[in-house]
MDAnalysis code that builds the backbone (N, CA, C; Angstrom):
import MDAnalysis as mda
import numpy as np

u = mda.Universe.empty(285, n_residues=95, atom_resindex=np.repeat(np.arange(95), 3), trajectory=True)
u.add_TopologyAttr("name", ["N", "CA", "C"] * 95)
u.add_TopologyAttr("resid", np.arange(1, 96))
u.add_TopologyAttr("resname", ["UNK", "UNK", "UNK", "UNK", "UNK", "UNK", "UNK", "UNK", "UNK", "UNK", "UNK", "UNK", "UNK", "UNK", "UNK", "UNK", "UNK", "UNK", "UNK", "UNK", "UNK", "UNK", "UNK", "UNK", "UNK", "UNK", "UNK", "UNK", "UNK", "UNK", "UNK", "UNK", "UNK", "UNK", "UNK", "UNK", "UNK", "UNK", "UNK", "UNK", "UNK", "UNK", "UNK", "UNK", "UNK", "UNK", "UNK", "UNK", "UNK", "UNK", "UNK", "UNK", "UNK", "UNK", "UNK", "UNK", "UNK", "UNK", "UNK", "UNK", "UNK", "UNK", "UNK", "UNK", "UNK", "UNK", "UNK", "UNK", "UNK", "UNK", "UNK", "UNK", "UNK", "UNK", "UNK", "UNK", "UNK", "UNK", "UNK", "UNK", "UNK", "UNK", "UNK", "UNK", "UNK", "UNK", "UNK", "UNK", "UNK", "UNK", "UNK", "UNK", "UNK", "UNK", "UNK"])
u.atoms.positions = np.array([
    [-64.843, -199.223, -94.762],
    [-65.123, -197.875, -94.331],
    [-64.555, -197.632, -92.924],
    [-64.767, -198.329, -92.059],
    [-64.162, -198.063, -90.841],
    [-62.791, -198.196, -90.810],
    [-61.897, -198.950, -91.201],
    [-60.542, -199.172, -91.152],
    [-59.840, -197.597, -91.809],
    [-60.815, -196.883, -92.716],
    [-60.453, -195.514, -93.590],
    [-60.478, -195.007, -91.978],
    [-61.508, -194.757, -91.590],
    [-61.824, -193.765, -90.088],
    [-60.906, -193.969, -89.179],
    [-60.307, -195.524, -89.000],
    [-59.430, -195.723, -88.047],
    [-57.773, -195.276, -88.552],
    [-57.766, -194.932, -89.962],
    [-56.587, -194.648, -90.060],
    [-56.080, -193.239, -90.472],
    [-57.295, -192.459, -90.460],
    [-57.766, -190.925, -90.549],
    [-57.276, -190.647, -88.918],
    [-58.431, -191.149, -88.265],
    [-58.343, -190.862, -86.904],
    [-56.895, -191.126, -85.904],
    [-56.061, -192.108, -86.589],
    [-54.900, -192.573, -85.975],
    [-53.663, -190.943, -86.814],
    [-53.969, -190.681, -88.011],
    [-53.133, -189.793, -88.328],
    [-53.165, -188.527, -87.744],
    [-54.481, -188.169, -87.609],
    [-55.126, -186.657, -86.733],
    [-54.430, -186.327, -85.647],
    [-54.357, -187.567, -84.848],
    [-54.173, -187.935, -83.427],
    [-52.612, -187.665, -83.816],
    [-51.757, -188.562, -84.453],
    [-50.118, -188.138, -84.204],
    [-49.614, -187.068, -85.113],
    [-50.559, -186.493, -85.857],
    [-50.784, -184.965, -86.327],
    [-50.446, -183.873, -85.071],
    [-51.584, -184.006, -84.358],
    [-51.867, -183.483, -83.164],
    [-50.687, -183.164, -81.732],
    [-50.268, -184.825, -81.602],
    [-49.088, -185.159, -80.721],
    [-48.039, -184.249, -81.043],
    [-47.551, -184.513, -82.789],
    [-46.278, -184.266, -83.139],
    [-46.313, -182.684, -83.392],
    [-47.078, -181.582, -83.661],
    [-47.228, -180.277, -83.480],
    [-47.381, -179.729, -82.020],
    [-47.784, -180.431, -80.912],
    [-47.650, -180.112, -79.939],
    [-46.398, -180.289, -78.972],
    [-45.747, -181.344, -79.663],
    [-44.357, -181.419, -78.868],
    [-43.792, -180.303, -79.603],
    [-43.666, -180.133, -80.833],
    [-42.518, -179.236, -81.311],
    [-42.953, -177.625, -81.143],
    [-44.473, -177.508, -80.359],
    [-44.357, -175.867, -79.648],
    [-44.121, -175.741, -78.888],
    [-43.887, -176.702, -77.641],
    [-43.160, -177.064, -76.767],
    [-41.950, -177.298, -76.646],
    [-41.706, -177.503, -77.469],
    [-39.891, -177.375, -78.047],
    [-39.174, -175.570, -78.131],
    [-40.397, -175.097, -79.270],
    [-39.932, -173.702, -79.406],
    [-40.206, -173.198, -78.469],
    [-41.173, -172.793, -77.611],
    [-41.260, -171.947, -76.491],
    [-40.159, -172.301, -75.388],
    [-39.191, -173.062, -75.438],
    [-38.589, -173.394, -73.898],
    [-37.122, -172.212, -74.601],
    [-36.514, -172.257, -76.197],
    [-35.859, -171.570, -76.326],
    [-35.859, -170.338, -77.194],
    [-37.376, -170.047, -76.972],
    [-37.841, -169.075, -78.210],
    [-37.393, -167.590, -77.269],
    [-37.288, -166.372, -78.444],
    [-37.186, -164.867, -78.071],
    [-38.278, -164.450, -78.648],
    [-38.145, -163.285, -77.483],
    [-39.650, -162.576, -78.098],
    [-39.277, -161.043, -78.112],
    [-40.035, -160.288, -78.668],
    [-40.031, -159.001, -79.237],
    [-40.188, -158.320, -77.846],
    [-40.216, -157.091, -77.752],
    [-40.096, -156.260, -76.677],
    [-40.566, -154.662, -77.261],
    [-41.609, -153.945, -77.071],
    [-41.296, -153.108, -77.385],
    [-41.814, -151.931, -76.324],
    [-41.019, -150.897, -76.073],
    [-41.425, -150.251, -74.897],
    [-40.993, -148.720, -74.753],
    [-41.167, -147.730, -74.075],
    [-40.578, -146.566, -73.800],
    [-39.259, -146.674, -72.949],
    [-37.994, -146.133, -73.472],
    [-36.972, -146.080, -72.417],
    [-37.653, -145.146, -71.223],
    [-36.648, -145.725, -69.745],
    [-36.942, -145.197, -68.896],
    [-35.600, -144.664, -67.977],
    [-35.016, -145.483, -68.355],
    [-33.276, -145.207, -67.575],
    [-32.419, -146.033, -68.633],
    [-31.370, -145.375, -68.357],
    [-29.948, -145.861, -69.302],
    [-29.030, -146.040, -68.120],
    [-28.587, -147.320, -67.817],
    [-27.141, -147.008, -67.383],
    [-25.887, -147.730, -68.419],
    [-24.768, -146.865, -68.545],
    [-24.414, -147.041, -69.551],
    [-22.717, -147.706, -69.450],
    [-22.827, -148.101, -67.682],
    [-21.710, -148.692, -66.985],
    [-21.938, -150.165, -67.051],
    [-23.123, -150.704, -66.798],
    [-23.527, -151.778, -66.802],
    [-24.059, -152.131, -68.503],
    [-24.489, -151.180, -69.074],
    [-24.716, -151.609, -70.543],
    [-26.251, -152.182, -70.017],
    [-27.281, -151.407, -69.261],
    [-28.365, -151.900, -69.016],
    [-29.893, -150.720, -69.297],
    [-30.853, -150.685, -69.884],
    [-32.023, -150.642, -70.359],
    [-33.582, -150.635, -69.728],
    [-33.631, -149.630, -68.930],
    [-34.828, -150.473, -68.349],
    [-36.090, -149.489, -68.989],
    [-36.611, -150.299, -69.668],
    [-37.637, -150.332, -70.551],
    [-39.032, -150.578, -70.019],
    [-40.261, -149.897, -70.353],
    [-41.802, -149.942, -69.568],
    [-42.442, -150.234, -71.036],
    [-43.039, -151.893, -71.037],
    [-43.617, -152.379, -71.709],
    [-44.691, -151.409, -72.080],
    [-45.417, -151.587, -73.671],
    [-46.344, -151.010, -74.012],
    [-47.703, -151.621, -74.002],
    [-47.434, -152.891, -73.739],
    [-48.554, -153.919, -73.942],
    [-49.214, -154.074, -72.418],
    [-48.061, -154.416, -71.386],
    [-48.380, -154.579, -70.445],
    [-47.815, -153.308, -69.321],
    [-46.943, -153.019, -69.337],
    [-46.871, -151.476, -68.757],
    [-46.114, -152.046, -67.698],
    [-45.808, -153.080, -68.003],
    [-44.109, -153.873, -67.099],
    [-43.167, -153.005, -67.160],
    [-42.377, -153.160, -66.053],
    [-40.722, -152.156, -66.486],
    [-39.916, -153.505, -66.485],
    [-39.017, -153.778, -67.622],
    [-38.329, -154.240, -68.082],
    [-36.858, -154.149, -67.712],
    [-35.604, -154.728, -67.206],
    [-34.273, -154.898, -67.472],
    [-33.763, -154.994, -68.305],
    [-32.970, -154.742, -69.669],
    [-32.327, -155.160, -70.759],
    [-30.944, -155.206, -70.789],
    [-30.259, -155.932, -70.990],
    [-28.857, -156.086, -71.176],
    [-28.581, -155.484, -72.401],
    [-27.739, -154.928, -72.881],
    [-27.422, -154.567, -74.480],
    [-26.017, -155.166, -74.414],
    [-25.654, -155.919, -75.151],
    [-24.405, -156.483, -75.816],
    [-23.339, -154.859, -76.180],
    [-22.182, -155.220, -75.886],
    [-21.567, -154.511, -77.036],
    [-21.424, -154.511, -78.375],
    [-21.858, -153.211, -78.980],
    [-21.601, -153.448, -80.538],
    [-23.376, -154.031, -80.651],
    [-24.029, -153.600, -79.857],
    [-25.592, -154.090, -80.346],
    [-26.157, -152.727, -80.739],
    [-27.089, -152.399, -81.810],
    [-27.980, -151.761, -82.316],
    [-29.470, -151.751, -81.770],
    [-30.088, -150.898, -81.162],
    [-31.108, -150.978, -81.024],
    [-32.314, -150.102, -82.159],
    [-33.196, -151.297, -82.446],
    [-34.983, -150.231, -83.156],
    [-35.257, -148.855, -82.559],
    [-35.335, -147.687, -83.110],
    [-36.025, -146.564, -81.985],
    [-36.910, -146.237, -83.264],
    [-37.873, -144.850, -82.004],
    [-39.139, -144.475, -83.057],
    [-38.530, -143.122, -83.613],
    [-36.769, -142.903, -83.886],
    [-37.016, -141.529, -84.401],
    [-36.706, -141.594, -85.513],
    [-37.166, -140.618, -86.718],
    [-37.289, -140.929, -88.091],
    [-36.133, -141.149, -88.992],
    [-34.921, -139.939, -88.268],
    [-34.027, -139.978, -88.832],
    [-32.443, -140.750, -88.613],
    [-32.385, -140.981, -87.498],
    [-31.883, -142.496, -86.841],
    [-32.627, -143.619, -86.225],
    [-33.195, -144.307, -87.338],
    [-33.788, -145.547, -86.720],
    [-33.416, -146.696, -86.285],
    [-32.243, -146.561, -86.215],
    [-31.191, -147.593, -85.485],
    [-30.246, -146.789, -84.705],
    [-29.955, -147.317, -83.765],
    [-28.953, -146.570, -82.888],
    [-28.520, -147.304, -81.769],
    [-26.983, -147.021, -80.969],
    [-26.185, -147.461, -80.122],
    [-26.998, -147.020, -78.990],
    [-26.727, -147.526, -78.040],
    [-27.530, -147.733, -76.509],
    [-26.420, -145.795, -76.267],
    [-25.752, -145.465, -76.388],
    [-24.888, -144.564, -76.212],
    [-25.552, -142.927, -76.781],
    [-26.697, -143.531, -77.692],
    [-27.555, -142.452, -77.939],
    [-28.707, -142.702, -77.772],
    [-29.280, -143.545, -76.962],
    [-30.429, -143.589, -76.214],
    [-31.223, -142.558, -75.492],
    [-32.352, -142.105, -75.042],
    [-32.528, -140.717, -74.496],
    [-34.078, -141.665, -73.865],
    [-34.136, -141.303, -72.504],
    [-35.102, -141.471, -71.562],
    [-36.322, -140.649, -72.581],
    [-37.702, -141.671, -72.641],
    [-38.576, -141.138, -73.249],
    [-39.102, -141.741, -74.537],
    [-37.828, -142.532, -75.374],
    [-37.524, -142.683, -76.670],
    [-38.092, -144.172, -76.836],
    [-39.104, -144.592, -77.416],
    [-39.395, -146.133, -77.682],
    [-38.603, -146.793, -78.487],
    [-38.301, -147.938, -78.110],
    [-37.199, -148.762, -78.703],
    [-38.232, -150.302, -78.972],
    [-37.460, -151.014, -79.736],
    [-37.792, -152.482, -79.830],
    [-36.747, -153.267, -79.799],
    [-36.583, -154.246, -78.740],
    [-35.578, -154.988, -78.862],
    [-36.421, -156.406, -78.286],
    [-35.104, -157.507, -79.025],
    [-35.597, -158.954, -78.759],
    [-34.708, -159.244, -77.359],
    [-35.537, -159.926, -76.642],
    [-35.218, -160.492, -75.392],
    [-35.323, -162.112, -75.408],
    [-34.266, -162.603, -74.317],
    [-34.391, -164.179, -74.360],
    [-35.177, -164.313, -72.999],
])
């Protein structure tokens, strides 16, 4: 009976270890969601600055060329940073 407990207890344990290294793994190169009200466009720099909804942060965003951004309007729900409009909530992933 005890040798069962000691080898329960030995698996738990590098159960434990081995799920905790590998969220530690993902969080060092994980992205996360973003979602916020535009607040400024500049459209020289290809930059975004976005006021979190969660936390009410103002945000920097880079937009790639040729990137698509989430918005909340019904009938273009995807759209170029080039039709962006101060006001307009967007979702984009950030690194």
């Amino acid at each position: 009976m005890n040798k069962i407990q000691r080898i329960t207890l030995g698996l738990a344990l590098f159960a434990a270890i081995a799920g905790g290294g590998v969220s530690a793994s993902a969080k060092s190169s994980s992205k996360r969601a973003l979602t916020g009200v535009v607040r400024t466009i500049d459209l020289r720099t290809r930059t975004v600055e976005v006021r979190e909804q969660e936390t009410g942060r103002v945000v920097s965003v880079r937009v790639p060329e040729g990137s698509l951004l989430r918005t909340n309007m019904t009938n273009q729900p995807i759209v170029q940073i080039e039709r962006l409009l101060p006001g307009m909530t967007v979702s984009v992933t950030v690194q």
